[in-house]
KEKE-3310 file (N, C-alpha, C; in steps of 0.2 Angstrom, whole numbers, plus 5000, padded with zeros to 4 digits):
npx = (5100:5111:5125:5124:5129:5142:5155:5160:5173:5172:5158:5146:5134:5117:5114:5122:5117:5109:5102:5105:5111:5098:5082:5074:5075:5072:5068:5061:5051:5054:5066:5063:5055:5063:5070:5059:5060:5072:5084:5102:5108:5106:5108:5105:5098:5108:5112:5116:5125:5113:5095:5092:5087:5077:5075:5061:5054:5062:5069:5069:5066:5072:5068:5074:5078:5086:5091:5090:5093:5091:5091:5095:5107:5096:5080:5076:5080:5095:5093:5080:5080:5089:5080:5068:5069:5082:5080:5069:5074:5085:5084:5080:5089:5098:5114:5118:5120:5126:5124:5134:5139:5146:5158:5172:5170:5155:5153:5160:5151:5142:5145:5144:5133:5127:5133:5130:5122:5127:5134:5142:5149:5146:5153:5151:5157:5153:5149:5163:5175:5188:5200:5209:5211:5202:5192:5203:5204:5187:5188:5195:5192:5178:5185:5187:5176:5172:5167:5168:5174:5169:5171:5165:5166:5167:5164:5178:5188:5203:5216:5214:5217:5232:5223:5214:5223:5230:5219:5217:5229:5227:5216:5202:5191:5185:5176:5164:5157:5149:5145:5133:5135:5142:5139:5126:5116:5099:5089:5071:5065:5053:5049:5062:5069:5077:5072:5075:5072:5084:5094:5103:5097:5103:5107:5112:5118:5110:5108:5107:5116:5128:5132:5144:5154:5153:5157:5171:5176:5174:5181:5194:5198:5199:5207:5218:5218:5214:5204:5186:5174:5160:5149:5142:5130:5119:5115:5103:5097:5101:5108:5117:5123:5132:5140:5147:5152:5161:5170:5177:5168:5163:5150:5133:5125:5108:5100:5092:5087:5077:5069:5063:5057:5053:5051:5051:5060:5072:5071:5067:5081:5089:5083:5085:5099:5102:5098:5105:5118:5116:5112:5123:5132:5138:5144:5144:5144:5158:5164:5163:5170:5180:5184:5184:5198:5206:5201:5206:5220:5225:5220:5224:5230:5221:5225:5221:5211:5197:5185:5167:5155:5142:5125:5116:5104:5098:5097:5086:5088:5083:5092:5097:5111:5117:5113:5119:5133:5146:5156:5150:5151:5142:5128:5113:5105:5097:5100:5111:5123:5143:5157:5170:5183:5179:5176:5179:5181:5176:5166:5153:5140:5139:5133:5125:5114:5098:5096:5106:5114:5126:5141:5159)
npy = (3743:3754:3763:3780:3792:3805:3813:3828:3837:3834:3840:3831:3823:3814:3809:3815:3822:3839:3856:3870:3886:3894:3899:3889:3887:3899:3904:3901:3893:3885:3879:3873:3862:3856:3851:3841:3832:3826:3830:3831:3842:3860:3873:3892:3902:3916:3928:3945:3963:3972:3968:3958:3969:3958:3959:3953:3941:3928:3916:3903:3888:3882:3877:3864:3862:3866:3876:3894:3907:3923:3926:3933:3938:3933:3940:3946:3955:3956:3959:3953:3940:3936:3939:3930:3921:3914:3910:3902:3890:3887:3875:3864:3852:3848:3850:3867:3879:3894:3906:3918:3934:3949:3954:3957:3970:3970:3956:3958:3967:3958:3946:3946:3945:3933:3925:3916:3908:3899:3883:3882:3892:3901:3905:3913:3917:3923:3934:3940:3943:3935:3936:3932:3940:3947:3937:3931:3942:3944:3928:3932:3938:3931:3923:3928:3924:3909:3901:3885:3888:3890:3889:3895:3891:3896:3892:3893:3896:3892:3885:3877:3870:3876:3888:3885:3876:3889:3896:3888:3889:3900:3898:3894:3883:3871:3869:3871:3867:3869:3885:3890:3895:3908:3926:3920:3919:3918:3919:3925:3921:3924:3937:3944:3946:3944:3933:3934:3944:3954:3966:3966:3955:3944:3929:3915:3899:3884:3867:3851:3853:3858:3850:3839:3848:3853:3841:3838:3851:3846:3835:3838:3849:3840:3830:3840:3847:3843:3844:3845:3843:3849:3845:3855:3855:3852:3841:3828:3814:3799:3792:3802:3809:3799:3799:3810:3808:3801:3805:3813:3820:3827:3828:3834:3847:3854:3861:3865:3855:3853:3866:3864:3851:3852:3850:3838:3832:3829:3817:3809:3807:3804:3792:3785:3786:3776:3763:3761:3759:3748:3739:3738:3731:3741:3744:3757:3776:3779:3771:3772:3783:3796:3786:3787:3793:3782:3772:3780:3779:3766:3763:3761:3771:3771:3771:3764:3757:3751:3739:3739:3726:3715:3713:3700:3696:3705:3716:3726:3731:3746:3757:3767:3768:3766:3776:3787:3785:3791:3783:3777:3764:3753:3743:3737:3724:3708:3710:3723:3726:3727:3736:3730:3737:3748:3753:3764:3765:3773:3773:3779:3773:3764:3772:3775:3766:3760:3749:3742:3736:3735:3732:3735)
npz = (5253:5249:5258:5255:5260:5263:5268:5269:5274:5290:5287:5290:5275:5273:5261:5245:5236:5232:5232:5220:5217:5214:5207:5213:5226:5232:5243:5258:5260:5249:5249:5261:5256:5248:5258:5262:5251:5253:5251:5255:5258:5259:5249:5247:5237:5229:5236:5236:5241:5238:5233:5219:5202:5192:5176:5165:5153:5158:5159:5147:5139:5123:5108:5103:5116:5124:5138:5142:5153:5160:5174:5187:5206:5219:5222:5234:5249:5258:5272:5271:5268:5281:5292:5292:5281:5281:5295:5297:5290:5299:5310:5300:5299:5291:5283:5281:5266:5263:5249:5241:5232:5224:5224:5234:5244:5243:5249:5261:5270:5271:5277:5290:5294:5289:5292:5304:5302:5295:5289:5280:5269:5252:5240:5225:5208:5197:5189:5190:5183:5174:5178:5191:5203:5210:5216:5225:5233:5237:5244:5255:5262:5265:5273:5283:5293:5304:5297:5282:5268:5251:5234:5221:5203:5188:5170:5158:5161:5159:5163:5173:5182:5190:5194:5205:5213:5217:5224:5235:5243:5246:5255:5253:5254:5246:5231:5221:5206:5189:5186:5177:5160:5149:5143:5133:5118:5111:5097:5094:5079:5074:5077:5078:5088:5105:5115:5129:5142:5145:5145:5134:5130:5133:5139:5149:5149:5156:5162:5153:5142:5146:5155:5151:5150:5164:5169:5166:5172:5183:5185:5182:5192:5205:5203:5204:5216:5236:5240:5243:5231:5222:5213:5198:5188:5173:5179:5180:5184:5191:5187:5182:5195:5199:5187:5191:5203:5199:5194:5201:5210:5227:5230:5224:5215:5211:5198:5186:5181:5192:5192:5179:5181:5196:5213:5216:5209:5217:5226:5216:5207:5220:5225:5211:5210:5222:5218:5207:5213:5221:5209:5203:5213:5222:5241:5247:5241:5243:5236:5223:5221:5213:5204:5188:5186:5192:5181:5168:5172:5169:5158:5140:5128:5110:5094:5081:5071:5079:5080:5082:5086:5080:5091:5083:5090:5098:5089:5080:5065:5065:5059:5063:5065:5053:5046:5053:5049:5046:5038:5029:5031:5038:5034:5032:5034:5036:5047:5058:5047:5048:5038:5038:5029:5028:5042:5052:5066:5074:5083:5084:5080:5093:5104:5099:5095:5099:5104:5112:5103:5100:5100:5109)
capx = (5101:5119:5125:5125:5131:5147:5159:5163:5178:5169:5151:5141:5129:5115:5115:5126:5111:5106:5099:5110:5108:5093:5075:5070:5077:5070:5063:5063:5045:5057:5072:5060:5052:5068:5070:5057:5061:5077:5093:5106:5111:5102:5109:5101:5100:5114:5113:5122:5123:5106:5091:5093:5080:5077:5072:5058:5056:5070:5069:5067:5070:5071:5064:5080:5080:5092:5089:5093:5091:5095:5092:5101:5105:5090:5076:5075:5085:5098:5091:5073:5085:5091:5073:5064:5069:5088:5079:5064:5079:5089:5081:5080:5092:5103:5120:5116:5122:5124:5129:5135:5138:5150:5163:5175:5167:5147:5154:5162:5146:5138:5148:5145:5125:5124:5137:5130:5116:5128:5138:5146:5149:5145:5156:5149:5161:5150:5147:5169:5181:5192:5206:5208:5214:5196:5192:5205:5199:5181:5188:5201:5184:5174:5188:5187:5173:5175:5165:5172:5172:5168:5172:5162:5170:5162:5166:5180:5194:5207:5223:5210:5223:5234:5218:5209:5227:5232:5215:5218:5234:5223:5213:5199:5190:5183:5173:5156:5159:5152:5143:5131:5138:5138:5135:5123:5108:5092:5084:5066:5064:5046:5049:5069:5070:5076:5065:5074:5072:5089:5094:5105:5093:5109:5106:5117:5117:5112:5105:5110:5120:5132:5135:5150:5158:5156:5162:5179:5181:5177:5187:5201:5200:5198:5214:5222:5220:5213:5199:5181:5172:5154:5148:5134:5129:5114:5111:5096:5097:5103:5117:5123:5127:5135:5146:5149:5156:5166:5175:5180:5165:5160:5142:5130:5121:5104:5096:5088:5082:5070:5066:5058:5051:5046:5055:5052:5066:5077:5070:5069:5087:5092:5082:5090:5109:5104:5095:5111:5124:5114:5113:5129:5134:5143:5139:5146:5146:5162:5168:5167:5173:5187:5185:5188:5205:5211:5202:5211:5229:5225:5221:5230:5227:5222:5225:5219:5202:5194:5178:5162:5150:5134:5122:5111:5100:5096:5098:5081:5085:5080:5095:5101:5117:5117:5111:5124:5140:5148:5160:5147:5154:5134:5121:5106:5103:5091:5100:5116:5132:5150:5159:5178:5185:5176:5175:5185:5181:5173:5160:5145:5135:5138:5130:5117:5108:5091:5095:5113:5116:5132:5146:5168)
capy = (3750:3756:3771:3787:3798:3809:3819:3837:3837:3835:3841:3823:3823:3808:3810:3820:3827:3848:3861:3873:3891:3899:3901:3884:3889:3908:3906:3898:3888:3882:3877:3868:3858:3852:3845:3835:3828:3819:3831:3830:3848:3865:3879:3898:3908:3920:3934:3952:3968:3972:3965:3960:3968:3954:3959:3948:3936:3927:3908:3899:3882:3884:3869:3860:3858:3871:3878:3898:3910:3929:3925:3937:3935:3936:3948:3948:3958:3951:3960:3948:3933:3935:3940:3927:3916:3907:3908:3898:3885:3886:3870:3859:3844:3847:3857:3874:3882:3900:3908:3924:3937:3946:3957:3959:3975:3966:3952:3960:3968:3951:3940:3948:3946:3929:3918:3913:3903:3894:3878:3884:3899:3899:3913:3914:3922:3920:3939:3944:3944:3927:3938:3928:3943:3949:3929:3929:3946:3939:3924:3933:3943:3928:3918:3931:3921:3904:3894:3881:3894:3885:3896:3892:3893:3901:3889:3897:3897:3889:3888:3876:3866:3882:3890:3880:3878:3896:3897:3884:3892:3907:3897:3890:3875:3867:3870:3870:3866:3875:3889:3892:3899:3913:3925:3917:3925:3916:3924:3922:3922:3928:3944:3946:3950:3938:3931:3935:3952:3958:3973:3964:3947:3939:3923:3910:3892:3878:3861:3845:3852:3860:3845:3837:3855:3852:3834:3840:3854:3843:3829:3842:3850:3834:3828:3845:3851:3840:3846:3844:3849:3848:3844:3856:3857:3849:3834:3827:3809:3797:3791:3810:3806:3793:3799:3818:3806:3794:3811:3816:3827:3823:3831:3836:3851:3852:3866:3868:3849:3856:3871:3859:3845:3854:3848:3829:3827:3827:3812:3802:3805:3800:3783:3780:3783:3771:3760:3760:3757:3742:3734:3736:3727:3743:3745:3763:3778:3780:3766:3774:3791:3795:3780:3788:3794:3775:3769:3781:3778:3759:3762:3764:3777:3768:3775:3760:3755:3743:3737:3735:3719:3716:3707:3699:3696:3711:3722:3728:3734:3752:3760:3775:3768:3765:3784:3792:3783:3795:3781:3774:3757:3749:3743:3737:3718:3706:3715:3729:3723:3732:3734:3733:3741:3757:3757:3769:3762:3779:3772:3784:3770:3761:3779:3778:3760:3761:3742:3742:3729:3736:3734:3734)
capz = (5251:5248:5261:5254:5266:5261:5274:5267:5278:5297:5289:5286:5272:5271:5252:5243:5233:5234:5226:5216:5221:5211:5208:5215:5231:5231:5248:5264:5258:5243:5253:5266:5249:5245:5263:5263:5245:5253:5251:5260:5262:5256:5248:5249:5232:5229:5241:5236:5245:5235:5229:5208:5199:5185:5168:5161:5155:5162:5157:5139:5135:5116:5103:5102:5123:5127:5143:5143:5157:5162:5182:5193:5210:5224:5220:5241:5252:5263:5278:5273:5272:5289:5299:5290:5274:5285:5304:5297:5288:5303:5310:5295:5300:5285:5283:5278:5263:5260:5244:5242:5231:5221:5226:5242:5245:5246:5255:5269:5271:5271:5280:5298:5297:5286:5295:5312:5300:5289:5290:5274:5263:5245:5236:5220:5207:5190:5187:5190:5174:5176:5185:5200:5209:5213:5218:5231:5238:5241:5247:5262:5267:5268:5276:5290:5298:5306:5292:5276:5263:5246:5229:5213:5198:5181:5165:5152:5165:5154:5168:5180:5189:5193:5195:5212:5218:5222:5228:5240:5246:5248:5261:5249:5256:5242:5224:5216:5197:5187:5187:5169:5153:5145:5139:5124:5113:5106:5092:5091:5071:5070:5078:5075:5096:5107:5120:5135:5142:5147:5140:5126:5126:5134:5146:5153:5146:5162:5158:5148:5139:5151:5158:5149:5151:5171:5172:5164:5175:5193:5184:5183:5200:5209:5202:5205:5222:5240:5245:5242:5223:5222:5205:5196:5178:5169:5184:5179:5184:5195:5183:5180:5198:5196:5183:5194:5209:5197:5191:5206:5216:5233:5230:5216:5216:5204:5196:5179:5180:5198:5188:5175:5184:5201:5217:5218:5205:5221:5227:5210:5207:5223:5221:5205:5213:5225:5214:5201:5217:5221:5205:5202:5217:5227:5246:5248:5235:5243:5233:5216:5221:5210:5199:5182:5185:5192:5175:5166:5173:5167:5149:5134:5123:5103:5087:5077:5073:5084:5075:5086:5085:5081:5093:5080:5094:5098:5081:5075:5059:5064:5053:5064:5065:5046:5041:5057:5049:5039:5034:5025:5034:5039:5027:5034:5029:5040:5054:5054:5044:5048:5033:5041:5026:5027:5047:5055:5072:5077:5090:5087:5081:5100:5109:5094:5095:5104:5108:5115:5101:5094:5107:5108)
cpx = (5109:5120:5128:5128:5138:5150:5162:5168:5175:5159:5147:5134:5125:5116:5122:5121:5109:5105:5105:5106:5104:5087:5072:5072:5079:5067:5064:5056:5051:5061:5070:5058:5058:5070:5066:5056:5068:5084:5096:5111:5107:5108:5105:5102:5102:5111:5117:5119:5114:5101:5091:5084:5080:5072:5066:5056:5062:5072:5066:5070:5067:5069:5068:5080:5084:5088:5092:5091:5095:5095:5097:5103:5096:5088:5076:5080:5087:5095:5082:5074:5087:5086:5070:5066:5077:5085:5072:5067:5081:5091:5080:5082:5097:5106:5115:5121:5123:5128:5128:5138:5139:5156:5166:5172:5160:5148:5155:5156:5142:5137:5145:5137:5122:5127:5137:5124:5120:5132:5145:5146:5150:5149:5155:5154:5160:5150:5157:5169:5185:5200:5204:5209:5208:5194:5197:5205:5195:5184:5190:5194:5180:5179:5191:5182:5175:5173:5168:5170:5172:5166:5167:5163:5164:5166:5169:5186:5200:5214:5219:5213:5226:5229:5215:5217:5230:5226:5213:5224:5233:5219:5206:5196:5185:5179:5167:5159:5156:5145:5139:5136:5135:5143:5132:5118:5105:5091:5078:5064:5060:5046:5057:5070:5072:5072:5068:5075:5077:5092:5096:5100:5098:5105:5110:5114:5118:5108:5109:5114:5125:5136:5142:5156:5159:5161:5169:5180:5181:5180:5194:5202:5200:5205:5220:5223:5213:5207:5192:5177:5166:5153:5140:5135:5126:5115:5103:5093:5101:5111:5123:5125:5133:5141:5151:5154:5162:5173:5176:5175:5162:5152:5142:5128:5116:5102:5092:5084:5076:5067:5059:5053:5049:5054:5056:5058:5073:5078:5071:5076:5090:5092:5083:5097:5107:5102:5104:5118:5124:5114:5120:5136:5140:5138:5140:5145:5152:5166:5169:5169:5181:5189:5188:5194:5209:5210:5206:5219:5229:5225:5225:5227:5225:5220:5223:5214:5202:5187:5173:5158:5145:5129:5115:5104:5095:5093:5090:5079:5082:5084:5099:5106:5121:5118:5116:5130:5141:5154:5157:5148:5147:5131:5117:5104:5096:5094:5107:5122:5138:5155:5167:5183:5186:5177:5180:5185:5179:5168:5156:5140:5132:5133:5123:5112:5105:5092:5100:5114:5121:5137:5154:5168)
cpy = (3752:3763:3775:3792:3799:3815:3824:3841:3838:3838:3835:3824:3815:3808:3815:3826:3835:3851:3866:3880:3892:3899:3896:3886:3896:3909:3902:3891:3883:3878:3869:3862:3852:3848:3841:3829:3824:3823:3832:3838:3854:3870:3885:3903:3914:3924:3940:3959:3970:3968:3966:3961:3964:3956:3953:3948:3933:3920:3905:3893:3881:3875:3864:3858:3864:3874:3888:3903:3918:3930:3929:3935:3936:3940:3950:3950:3956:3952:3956:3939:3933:3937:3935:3921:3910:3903:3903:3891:3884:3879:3864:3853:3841:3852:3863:3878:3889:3902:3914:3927:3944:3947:3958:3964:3973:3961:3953:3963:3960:3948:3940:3944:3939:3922:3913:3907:3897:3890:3877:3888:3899:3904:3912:3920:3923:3929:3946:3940:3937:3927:3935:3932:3945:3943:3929:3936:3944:3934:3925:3937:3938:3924:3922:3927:3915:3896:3892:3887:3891:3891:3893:3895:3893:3895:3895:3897:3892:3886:3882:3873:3871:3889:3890:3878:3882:3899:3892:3885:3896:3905:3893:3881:3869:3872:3867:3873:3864:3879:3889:3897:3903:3919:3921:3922:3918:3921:3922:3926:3927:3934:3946:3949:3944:3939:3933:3943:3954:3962:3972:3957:3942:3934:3919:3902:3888:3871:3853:3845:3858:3854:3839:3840:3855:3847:3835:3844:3850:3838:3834:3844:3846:3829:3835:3848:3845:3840:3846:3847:3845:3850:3848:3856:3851:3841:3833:3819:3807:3795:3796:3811:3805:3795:3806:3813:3802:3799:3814:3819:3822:3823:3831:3842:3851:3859:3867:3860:3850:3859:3867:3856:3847:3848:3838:3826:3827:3820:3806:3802:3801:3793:3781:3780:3779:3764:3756:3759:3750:3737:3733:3735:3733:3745:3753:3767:3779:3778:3767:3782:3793:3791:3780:3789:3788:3771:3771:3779:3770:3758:3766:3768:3772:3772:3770:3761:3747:3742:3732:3730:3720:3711:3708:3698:3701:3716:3720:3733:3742:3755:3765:3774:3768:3772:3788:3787:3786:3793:3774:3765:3752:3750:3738:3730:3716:3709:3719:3725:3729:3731:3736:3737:3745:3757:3759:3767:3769:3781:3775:3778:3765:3766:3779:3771:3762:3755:3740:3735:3729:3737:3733:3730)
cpz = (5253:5253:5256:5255:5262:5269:5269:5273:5287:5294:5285:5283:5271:5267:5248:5236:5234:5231:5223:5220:5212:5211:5212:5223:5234:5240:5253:5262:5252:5245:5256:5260:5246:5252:5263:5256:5249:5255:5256:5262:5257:5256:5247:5239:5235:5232:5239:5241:5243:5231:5223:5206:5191:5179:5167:5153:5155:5162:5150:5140:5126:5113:5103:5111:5125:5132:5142:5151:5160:5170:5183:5202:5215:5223:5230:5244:5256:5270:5279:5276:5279:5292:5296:5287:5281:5291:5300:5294:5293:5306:5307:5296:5295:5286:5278:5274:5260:5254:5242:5237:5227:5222:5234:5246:5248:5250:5262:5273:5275:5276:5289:5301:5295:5291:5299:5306:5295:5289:5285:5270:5255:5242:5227:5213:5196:5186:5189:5183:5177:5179:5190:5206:5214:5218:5226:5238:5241:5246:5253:5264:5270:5274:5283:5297:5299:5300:5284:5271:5255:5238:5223:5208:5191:5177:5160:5157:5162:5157:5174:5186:5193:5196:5204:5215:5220:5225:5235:5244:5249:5254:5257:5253:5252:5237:5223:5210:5192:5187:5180:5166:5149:5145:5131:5122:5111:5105:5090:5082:5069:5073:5076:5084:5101:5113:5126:5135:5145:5142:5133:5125:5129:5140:5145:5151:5152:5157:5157:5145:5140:5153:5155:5150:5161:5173:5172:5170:5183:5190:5184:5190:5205:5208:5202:5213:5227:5245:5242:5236:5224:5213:5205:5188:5174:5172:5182:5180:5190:5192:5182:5186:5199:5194:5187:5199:5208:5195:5195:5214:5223:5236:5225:5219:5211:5204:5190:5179:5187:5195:5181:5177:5190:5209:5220:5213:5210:5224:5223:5209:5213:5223:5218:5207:5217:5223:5209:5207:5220:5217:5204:5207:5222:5236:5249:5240:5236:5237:5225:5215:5218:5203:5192:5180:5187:5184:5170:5164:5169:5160:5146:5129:5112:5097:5081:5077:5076:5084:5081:5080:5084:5087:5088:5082:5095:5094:5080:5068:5057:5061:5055:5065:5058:5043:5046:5055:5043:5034:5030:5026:5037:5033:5034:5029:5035:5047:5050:5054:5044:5042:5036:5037:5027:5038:5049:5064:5077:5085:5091:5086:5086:5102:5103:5094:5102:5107:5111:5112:5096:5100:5104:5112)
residu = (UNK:UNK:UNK:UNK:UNK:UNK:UNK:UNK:UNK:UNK:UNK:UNK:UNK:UNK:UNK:UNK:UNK:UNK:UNK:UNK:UNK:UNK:UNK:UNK:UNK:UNK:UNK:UNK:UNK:UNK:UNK:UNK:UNK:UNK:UNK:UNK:UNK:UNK:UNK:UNK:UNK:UNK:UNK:UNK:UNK:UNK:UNK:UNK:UNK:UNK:UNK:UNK:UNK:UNK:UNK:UNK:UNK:UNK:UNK:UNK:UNK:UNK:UNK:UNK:UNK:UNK:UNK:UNK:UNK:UNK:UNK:UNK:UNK:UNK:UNK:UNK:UNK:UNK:UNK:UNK:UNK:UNK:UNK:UNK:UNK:UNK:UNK:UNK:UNK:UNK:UNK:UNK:UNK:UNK:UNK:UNK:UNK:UNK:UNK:UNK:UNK:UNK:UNK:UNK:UNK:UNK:UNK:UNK:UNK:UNK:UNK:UNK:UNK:UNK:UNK:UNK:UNK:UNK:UNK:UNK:UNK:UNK:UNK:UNK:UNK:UNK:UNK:UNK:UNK:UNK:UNK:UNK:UNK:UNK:UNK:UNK:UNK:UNK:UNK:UNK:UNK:UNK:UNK:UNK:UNK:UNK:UNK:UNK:UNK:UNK:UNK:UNK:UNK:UNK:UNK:UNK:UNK:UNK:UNK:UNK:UNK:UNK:UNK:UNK:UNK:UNK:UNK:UNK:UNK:UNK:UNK:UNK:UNK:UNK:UNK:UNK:UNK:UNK:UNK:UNK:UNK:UNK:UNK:UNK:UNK:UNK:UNK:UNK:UNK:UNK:UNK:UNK:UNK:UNK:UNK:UNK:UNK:UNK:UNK:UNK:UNK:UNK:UNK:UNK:UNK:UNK:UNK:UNK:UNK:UNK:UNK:UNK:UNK:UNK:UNK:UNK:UNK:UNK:UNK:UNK:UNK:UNK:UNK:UNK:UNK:UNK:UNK:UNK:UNK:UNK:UNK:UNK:UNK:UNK:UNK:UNK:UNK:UNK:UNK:UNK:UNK:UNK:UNK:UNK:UNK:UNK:UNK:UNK:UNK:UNK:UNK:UNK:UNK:UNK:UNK:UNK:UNK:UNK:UNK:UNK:UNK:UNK:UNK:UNK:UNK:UNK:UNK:UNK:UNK:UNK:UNK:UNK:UNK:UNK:UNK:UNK:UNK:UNK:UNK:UNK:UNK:UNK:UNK:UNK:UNK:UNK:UNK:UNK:UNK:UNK:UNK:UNK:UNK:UNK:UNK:UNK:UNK:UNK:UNK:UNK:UNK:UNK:UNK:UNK:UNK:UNK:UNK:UNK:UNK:UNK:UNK:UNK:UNK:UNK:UNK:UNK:UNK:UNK:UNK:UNK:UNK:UNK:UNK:UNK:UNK:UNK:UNK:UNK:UNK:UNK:UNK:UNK:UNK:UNK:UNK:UNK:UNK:UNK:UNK:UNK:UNK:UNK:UNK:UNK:UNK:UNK:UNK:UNK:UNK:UNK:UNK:UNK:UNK:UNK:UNK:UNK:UNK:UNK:UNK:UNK)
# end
C-alpha cells in the first residue's frame, strides 16, 4: 500500500481526498458519513451571515451528462452550525474545514463564532465580481483569526498567475481550484422553461465536464505561487486524482460525483489512487506531486505529423477511429489502416480506440 498522507503546511492529511462544500455535506450527519468512508479532511458547506433560501428545483443532470445546479450557500443558520452541526464534527479525527461566505462585511461577522472549530478557513469567493479588491477584503477579515486561511477561486479569472500572487502577499495560505461555472441556462424543450427554478433558470456548471478547466487553473497556480492548491472540479475517479496531484495540488476535493453516486464514492476513489500508485510502482504520492510541469520542461513542442501505429493485435475492426477522422486518413480493412498521406497526425483516433490499439 503506497502512503498517501499529504502535509498542508503543518496540518497532516491520511489521504488527500474530501468533500467539496455542498449539499453532500449539509449537515453534521453528512460530514460524519463522509468520515467514515475514508477522507482525510472534511469540509462544512458554505456558511453566510444568513440562511440561502434555494429555489427549487435545484439540480439537473441534463441527457448529454452535464451536471447543472442553482445551489446556494447553507439553507441553515450559522448560529445552528455552531450549537450543533461543527460541535458534533468537532471530534472526528480529521482536519476541519470551514467554508465561509461572501463578503468582508458577513465574514467578520463570522469569523469570531466559526473559528475556535476550524483547522482551516474556506473563503469562498464564487458569488464576488472578479475584482480582487473585494477578495482581499474578505481575506484581511478572515486573516484576523489565527487559522491557514485558503481562498477559492471562481473559473473566468483570466490574470491567474498575477491573480494567487497578490493574494498571497495579502496573507493567503493556499487555494481550492475551482469553484463551478456559470452562469449557464438549460432549456427544457417540451415546455420552453428551464428546469431549474431560479428566477432566470440560471445554474452553475460542476462535474466531468469542468474538469479540464480545473486542471489548468491548479496547473497554473501551483507553478505560480508556494503554497498549497486543492484541486476540485468533476473528481470522479481515482485517476482524476492522479492527474489533479501530477498538476500540481496537494488535495482533491469532490462534489457532484458524491452528489450522484451517494457517499461511498470517497472510498472507491481513494482505493483506485492507491491501487493506480501501486501498479505503477510509486511508494509515496508525494512522488508525482508536480510531475506535469518537470514533463513539460523536458518536451519539445511538434509541429509535424507524427503518425500513430496500429496494434493489429489488438485492432477489432470496430471503425470509431475511421468515422471520427476528419482527414479521411483510416479505412477499415481486416483491422485499421493509416493512410500517411492524408494523416495529419492529429491523435483523436489514440483517445478514441476502445482497445488502446492505436499508439505514438
Amino acid at each position: 500500500m503506497a502512503d498517501l498522507s499529504v502535509n498542508l503546511r503543518g496540518i497532516r492529511l491520511k489521504n488527500p481526498v474530501m468533500p467539496a462544500a455542498g449539499p453532500q455535506v449539509r449537515n453534521a450527519e453528512c460530514m460524519m458519513e463522509c468520515v467514515r468512508q475514508g477522507v482525510g479532511a472534511l469540509v462544512t458547506k458554505t456558511i453566510s451571515q444568513e440562511p440561502a433560501e434555494i429555489p427549487r428545483p435545484c439540480m439537473q443532470q441534463t441527457k448529454s451528462g452535464l451536471f447543472l445546479n442553482s445551489e446556494l450557500w447553507s439553507e441553515i443558520s450559522a448560529e445552528q452550525w455552531v450549537k450543533e452541526e461543527y460541535e458534533k464534527c468537532k471530534y472526528s479525527g480529521v482536519p476541519f474545514i470551514v467554508s465561509l461566505g461572501y463578503t468582508a462585511e458577513e465574514i467578520e461577522r463570522l469569523i469570531p463564532i466559526v473559528s475556535p472549530y476550524a483547522d482551516v478557513i474556506e473563503i469562498s469567493t464564487h458569488y464576488m465580481e472578479k475584482d480582487i479588491e473585494p477578495v482581499i477584503k474578505s481575506l484581511k477579515i478572515a486573516k484576523l483569526t489565527d487559522k491557514p486561511v485558503y481562498i477559492k477561486i471562481s473559473p473566468g479569472i483570466t490574470k491567474i498567475g498575477w491573480y494567487v500572487k497578490r493574494l498571497v502577499e495579502e496573507g493567503a495560505d493556499g487555494f481550492v481550484a475551482i469553484n463551478s461555472l456559470g452562469p449557464c441556462l438549460n432549456i427544457d424543450i417540451e415546455t420552453g422553461l428551464p428546469y431549474l427554478g431560479s428566477e432566470k433558470g440560471y445554474g452553475w456548471l460542476s462535474g466531468k465536464s469542468l474538469n479540464p478547466i480545473a486542471l489548468r487553473y491548479v496547473y497554473s497556480i501551483a507553478n505560480s505561487v508556494k503554497v498549497p492548491v486543492i484541486g476540485a472540479g468533476g473528481i470522479s475517479s481515482g485517476e482524476d486524482v492522479i492527474a489533479m496531484v501530477m498538476a500540481g495540488a496537494s488535495a482533491v476535493q469532490i462534489c457532484t460525483a458524491a452528489i450522484l453516486e451517494g457517499p461511498t464514492v470517497y472510498s472507491r476513489i481513494i482505493g483506485e489512487m492507491d491501487s493506480w500508485l501501486n501498479n505503477h510502482g510509486y511508494n509515496t504520492i508525494e512522488e508525482i506531486r508536480g510531475l506535469t510541469a518537470r514533463k513539460i520542461a523536458e518536451r519539445k513542442v511538434i509541429t509535424s505529423p507524427v503518425f500513430p501505429n496500429i496494434d493489429r493485435g489488438r485492432c477489432i475492426s470496430c471503425g470509431k477511429c475511421a468515422r471520427g477522422c476528419t482527414y479521411n486518413a483510416i479505412e477499415i480493412k481486416d483491422t485499421a489502416v493509416i493512410n500517411k498521406t492524408k494523416c495529419f497526425g492529429c491523435g483523436l483516433c489514440i483517445t478514441r480506440c476502445p482497445e488502446l490499439a492505436i499508439k505514438i
